[in-house]
C-alpha positions as CSV (number, residue, x, y, z in Angstrom):
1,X,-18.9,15.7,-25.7
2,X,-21.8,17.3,-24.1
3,X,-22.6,20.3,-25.3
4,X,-23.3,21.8,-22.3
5,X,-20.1,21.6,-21.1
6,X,-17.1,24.0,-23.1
7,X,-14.4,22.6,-24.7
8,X,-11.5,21.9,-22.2
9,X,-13.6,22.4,-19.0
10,X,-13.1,20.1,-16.4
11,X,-16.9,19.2,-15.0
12,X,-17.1,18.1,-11.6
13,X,-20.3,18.5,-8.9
14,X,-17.7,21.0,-7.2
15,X,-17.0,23.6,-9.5
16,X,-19.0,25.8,-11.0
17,X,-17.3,24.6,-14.3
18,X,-20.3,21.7,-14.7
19,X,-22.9,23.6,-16.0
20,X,-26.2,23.1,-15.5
21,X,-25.9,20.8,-13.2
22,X,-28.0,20.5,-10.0
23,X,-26.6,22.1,-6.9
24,X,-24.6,19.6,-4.3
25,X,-25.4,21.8,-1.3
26,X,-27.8,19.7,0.1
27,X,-29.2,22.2,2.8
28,X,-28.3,22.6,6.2
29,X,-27.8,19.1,6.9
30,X,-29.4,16.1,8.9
31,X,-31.4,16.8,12.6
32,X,-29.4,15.1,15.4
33,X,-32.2,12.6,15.5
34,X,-32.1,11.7,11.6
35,X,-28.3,11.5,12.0
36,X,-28.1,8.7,14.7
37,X,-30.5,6.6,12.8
38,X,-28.7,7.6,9.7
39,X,-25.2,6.4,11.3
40,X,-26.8,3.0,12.9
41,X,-28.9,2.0,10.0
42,X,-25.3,2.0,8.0
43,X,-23.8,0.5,10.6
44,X,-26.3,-2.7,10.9
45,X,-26.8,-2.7,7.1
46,X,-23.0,-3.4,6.7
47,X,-23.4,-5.9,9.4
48,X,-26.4,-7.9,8.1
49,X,-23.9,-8.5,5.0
50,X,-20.4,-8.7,6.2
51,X,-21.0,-10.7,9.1
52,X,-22.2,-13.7,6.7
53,X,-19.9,-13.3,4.5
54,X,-17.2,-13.6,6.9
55,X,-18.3,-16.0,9.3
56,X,-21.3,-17.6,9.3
57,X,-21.7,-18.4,5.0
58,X,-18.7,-20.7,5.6
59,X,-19.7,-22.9,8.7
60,X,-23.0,-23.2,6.6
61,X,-21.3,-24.5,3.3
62,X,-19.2,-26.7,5.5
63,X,-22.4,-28.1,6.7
64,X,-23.3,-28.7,3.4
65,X,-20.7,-30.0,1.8
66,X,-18.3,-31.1,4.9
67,X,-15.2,-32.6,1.9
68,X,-15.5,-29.6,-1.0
69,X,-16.2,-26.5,1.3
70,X,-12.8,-24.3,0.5
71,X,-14.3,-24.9,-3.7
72,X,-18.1,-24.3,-2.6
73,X,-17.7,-21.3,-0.4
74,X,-15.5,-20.0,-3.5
75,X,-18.0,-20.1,-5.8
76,X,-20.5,-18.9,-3.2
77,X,-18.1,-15.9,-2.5
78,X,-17.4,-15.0,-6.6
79,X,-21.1,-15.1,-7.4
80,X,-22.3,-13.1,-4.5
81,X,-19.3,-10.6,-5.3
82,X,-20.9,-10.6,-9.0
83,X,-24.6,-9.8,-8.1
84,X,-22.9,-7.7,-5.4
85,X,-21.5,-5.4,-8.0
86,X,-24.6,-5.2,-10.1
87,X,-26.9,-4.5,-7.9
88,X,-25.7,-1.7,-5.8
89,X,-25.4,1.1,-9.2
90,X,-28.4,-0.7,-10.9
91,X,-30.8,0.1,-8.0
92,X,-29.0,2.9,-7.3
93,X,-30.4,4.0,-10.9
94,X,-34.0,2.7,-9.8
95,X,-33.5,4.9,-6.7
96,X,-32.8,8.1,-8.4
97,X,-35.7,7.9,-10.7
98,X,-38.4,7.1,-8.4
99,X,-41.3,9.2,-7.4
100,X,-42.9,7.9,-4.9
101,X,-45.2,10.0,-1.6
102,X,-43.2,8.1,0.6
103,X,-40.2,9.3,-0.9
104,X,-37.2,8.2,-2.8
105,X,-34.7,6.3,-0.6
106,X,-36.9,4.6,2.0
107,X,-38.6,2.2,-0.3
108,X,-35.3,0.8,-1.5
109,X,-34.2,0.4,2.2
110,X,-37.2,-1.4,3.3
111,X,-37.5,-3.6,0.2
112,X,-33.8,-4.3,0.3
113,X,-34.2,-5.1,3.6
114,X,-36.5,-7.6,3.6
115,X,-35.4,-9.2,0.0
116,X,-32.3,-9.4,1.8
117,X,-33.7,-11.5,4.7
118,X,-35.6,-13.7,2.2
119,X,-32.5,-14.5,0.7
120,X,-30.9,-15.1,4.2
121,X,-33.7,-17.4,5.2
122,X,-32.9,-19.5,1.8
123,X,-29.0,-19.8,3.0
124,X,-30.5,-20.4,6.2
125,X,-32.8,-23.6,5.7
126,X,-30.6,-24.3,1.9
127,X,-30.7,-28.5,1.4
128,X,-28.1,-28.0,-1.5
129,X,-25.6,-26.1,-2.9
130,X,-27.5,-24.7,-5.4
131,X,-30.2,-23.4,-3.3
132,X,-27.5,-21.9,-1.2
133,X,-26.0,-19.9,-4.3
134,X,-29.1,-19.0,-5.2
135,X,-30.1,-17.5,-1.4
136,X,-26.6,-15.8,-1.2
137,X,-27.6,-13.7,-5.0
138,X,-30.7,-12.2,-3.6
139,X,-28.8,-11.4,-0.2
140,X,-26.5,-9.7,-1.7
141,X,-29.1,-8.2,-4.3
142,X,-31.4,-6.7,-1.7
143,X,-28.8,-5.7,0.8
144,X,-27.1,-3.6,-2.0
145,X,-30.3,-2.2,-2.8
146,X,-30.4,-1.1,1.4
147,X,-27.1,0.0,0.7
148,X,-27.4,2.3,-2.6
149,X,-30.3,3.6,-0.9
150,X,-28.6,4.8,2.4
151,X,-25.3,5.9,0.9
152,X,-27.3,8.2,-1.4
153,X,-28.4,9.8,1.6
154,X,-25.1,11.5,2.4
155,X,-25.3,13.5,-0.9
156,X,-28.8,13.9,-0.5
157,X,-29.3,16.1,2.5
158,X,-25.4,16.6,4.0
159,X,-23.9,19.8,2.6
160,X,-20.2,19.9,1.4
161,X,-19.0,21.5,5.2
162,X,-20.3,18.3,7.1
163,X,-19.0,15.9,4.7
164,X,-16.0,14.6,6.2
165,X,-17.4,14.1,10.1
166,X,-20.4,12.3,8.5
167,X,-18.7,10.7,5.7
168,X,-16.5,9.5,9.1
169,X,-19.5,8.3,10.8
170,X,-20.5,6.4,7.7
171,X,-16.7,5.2,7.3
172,X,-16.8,3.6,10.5
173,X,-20.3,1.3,10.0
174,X,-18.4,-0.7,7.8
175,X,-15.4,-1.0,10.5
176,X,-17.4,-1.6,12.6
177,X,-19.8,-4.1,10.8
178,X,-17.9,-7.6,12.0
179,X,-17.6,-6.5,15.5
180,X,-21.3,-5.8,15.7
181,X,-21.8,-9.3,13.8
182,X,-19.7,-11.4,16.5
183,X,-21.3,-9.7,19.7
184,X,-24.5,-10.9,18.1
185,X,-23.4,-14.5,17.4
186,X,-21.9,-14.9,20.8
187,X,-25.9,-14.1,22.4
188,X,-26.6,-17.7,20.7
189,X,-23.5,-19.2,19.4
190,X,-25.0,-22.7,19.2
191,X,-27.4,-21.2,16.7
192,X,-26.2,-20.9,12.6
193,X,-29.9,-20.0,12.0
194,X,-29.5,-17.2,14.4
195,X,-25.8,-16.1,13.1
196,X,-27.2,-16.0,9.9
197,X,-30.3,-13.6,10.6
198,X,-30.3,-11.8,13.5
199,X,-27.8,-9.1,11.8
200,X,-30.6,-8.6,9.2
201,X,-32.8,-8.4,12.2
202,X,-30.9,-5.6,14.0
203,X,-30.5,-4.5,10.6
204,X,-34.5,-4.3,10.0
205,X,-35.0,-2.6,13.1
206,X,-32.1,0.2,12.7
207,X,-33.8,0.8,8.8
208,X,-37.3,1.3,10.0
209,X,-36.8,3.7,12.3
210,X,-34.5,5.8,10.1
211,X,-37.6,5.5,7.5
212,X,-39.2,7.1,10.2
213,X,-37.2,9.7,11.0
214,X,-35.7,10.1,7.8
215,X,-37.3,13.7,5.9
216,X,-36.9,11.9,2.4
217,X,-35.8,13.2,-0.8
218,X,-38.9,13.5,-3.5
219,X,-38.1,13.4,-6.7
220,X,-37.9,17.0,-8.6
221,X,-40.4,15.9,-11.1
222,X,-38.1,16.8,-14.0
223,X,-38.6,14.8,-16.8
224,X,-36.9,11.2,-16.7
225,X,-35.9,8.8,-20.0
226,X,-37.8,5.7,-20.4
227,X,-36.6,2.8,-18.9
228,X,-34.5,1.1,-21.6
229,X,-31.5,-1.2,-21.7
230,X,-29.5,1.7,-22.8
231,X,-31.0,3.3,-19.6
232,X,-30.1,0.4,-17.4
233,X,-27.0,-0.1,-18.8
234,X,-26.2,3.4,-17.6
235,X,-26.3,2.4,-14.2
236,X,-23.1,1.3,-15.4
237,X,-20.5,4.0,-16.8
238,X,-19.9,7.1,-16.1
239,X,-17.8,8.9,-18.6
240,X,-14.7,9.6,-17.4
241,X,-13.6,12.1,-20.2
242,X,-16.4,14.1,-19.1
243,X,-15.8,13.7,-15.5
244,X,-12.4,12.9,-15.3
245,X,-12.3,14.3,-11.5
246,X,-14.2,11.1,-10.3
247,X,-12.9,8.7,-12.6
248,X,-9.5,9.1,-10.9
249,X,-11.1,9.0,-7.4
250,X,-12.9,5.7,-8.3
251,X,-9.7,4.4,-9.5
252,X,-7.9,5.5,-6.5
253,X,-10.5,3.5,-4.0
254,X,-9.9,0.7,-6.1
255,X,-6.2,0.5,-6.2
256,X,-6.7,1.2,-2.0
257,X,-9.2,-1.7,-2.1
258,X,-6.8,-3.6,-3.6
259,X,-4.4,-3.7,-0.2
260,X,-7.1,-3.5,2.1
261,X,-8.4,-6.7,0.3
262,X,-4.8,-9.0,0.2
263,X,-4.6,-7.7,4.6
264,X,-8.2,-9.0,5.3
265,X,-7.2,-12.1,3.7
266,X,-4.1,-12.9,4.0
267,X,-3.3,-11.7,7.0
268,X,-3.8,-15.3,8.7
269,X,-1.9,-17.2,6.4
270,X,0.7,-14.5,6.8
271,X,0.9,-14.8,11.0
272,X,1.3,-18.4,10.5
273,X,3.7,-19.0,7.8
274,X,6.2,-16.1,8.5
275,X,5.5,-14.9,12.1
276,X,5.4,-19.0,13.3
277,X,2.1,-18.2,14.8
278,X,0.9,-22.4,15.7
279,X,-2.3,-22.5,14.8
280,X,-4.4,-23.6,18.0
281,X,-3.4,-19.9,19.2
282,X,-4.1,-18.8,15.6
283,X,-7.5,-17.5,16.5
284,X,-6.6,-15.7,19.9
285,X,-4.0,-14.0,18.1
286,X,-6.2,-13.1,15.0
287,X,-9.0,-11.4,17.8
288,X,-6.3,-9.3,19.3
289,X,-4.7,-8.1,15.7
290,X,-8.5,-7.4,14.5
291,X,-9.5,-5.5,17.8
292,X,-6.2,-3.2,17.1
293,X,-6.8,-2.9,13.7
294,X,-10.4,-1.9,13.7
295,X,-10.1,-0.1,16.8
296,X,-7.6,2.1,15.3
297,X,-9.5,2.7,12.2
298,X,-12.3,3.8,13.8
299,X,-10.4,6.3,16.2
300,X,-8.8,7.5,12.9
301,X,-12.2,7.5,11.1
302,X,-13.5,10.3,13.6
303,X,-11.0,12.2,14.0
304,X,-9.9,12.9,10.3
305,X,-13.4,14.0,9.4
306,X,-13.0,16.5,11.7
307,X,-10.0,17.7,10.2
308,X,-11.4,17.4,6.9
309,X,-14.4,19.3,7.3
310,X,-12.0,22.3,9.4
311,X,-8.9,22.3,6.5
312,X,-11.3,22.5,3.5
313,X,-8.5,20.3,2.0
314,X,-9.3,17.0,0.4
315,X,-6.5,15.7,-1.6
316,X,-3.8,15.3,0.8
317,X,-5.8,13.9,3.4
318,X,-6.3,11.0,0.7
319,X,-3.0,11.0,-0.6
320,X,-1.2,10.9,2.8
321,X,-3.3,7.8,3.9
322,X,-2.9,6.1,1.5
323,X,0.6,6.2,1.5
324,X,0.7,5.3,5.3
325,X,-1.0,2.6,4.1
326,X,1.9,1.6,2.2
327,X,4.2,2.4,5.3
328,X,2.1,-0.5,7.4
329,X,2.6,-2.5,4.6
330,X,5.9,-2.1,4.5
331,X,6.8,-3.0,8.3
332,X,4.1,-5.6,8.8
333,X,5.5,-7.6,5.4
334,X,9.0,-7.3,6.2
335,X,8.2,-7.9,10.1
336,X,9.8,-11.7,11.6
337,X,8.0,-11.0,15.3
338,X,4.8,-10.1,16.2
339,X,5.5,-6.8,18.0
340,X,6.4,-5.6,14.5
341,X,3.9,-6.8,12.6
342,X,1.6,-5.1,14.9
343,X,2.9,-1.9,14.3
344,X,2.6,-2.3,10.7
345,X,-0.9,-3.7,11.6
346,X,-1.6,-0.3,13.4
347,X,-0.5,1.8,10.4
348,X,-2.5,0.1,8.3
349,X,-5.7,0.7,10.2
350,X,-5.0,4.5,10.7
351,X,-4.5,4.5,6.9
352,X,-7.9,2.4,6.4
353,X,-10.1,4.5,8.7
354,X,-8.6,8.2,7.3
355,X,-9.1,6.7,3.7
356,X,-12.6,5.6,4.3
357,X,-13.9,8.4,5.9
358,X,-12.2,11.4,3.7
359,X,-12.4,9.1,0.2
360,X,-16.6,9.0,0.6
361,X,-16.7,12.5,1.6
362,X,-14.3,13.8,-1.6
363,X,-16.1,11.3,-4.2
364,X,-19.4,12.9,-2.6
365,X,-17.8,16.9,-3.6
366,X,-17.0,15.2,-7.4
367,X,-20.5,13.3,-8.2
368,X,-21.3,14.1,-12.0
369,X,-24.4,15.7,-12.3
370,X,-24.4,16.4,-8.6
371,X,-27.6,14.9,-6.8
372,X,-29.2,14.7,-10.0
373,X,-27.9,10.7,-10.1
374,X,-26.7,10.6,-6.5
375,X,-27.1,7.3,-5.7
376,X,-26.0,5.7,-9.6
377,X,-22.9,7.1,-8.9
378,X,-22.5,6.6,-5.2
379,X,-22.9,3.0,-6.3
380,X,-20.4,3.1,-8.7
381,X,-18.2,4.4,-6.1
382,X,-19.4,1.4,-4.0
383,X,-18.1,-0.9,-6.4
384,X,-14.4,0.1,-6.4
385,X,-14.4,-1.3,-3.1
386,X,-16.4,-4.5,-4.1
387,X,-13.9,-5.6,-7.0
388,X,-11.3,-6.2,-5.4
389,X,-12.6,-9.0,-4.1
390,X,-12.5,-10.8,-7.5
391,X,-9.4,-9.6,-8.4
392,X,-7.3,-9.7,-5.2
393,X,-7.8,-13.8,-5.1
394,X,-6.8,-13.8,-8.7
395,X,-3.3,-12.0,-8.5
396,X,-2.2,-13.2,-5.3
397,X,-1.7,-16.9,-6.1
398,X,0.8,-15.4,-9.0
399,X,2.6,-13.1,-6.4
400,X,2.8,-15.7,-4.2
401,X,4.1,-18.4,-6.4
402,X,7.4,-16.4,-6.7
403,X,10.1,-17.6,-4.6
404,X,7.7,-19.2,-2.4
405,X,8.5,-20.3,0.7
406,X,7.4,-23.8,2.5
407,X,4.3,-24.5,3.7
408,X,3.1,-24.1,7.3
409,X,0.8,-25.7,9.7
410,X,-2.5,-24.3,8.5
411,X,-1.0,-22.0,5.8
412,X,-0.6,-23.2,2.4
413,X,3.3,-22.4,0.9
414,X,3.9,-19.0,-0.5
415,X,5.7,-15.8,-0.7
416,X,3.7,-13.8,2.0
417,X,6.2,-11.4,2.4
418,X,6.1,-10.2,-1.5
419,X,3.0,-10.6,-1.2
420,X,2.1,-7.8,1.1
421,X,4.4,-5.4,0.0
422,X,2.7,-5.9,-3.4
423,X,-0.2,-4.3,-1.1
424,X,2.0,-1.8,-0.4
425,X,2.2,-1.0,-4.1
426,X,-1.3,-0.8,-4.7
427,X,-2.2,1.6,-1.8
428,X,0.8,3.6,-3.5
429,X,-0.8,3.8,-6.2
430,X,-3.7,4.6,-5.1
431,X,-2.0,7.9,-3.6
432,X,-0.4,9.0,-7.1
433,X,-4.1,8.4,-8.3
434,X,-5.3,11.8,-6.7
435,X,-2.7,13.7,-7.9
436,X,-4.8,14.5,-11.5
437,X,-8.1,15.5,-9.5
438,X,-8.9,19.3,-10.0
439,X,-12.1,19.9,-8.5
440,X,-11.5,19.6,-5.2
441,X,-7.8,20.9,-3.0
């Protein structure tokens, strides 16, 4: 227990009832300027990692290895998701404790930047699988250094009242990340090596000028503990009998994760084996559902941090989303035509973009220690939502094994039904999860 904290208080960045922690108003907020670079550096940094990994890293391990691809760009995907969830609290950690005249966020988002192109290069110009592996770990190393490094910028220097239209703005870069991606591939869609790097490109561009008009955070000179593994291994934990307010947050995200995960997935396999999609209109279909989907996630991104920031209520923005999460999951898993699973599809993404956008800005009011480890904890935040994609591809073969159905023309056999009302469950879940939290309404 720390003794700075009274028996049976509950601290949170919040509530006064942390003491001695560092204030989480971060002043009167970003210049208009600052903002816009703020929003499209997010934006292209989510880009310059999601477009790869869902488009372009598997026509590149096809090219490599044409007759085991769906086993290659597994292993690709699970070790990228594992360096993926190191690196975004350990350089997080790094970011927090560095003193540096040019500040402490911009030399994480320029060296994460350009590690992260290095690594896209060696995926790029990769004569073997193991090169490959090896180019997609420090991709997703330094682009989760970017990323620590920008998300701690919301804490940072965006007080409490701005949260949720910012933490909206924010929200929406990773909607939005794909569709930015596949505008960029269709410039030269003859081109891998182009796929491949010009989202890091954009992405290099959008970062430098933020860096330049960007009024960095310095370090408060306070003293900082010596770089140990017990110090590094922090990066890791934060104790959630001590700051049991975010631990249920970060469990909510995940469980939210968790359905988000099984629709970006499955959701093919799902329009072909129980809607009858045939699959040479599979991806004219799939282009229409995503343009929907993300389209209504980013409408609903706005417009509930708005709200959030005028009802000074947190919880039941969170709750209520993700339980209309479970209400799309509902109709879209029990849907036979595609009208209906379209509606569901639509629930869904108003429950994804209100989530998003209210969910950064609440874990933002509950950080332990306030700004004092802003970005550590922002990137254990991060990581809820990175999880999920180890864990989703491990339970759904199980759910889907039950009572499954035969297989379809491009789909392999399954209970897809089950399957995504076992999303349903999880966002659920994720609802009840907010119910402990104190520190916030």
């Amino acid at each position: 227990m720390d003794p700075a904290v009274p028996s049976g208080a509950v601290p949170s960045a919040a509530s006064p009832a942390a003491p001695g922690a560092p204030p989480t108003d971060a002043g009167p907020g970003l210049r208009p300027l600052a903002l816009v670079a703020f929003v499209l550096a997010n934006l292209c940094a989510w880009s310059a990692i999601l477009t790869p990994a869902a488009i372009t890293l598997a026509l590149r391990v096809r090219e490599i290895d044409p007759d085991g691809a769906s086993g290659s760009l597994s292993l690709v995907a699970a070790v990228g998701a594992v360096f993926g969830i190191i690196g975004n609290p350990l350089f997080g950690r790094l970011s927090d404790r560095t003193r540096s005249r040019f500040g402490m966020r911009r030399p994480w988002m320029l060296g994460g930047t350009a590690a992260g192109a290095v690594g896209l290069c060696l995926v790029a110009v990769a004569p073997s699988m193991p090169v490959l592996v090896v180019g997609w770990a420090v991709t997703q190393l330094g682009i989760q250094a970017l990323l620590a490094a920008i998300t701690a910028v919301l804490p940072d220097q965006v007080p409490p009242h701005q949260r949720g239209r910012i933490g909206g703005l924010v929200g929406m870069g990773q909607g939005a990340a794909t569709t930015l991606g596949t505008g960029l591939l269709t410039l030269n869609a003859g081109s891998l090596t182009w796929g491949l790097l010009a989202p890091v490109g954009l992405a290099a561009v959008a970062v430098g000028f933020l860096c330049l008009v960007l009024p960095d955070r310095v370090h408060d000179g306070r003293p900082r503990p010596p770089l140990s593994v017990r110090e590094i291994a922090s990066s890791f934990w934060s104790s959630p009998r001590r700051y049991p307010d975010f631990a249920w947050t970060w469990v909510s995200r995940l469980l939210v994760f968790m359905g988000i995960t099984i629709l970006i997935v499955y959701q093919t396999y799902f329009l072909l084996a129980r809607i009858g999609v045939p699959a040479a209109s599979i991806a004219a279909v799939m282009f229409g559902v995503l343009l929907l989907e993300n389209g209504v996630s980013i409408a609903a991104n706005l417009v509930s941090g708005y709200l959030y920031d005028r009802a000074g209520r947190r919880k039941v923005f969170v709750g209520a989303a993700a339980c209309l999460g479970a209400l799309g999951f509902a109709v879209a898993g029990l849907a036979q035509t595609l009208p209906v699973f379209l509606v569901g599809v639509t629930l869904l993404g108003a429950a994804k973009g209100v989530y998003v956008a209210v969910d950064l800005a609440m874990a933002t009011d509950l950080l332990p220690a306030g700004r004092a480890e802003a970005a550590k904890n922002m990137g254990l935040f991060t990581i809820a939502s990175l999880f999920p994609n180890l864990l989703a591809p491990m339970i759904a073969p199980l759910v889907l094994a039950i009572g499954a159905g035969p297989p379809a023309p491009g789909a392999p056999a399954g209970n897809y039904p089950l399957l995504f009302l076992t999303g349903g469950l999880f966002m659920l879940a994720g609802a009840l999860a907010v119910r402990p939290i104190r520190g916030v309404r």
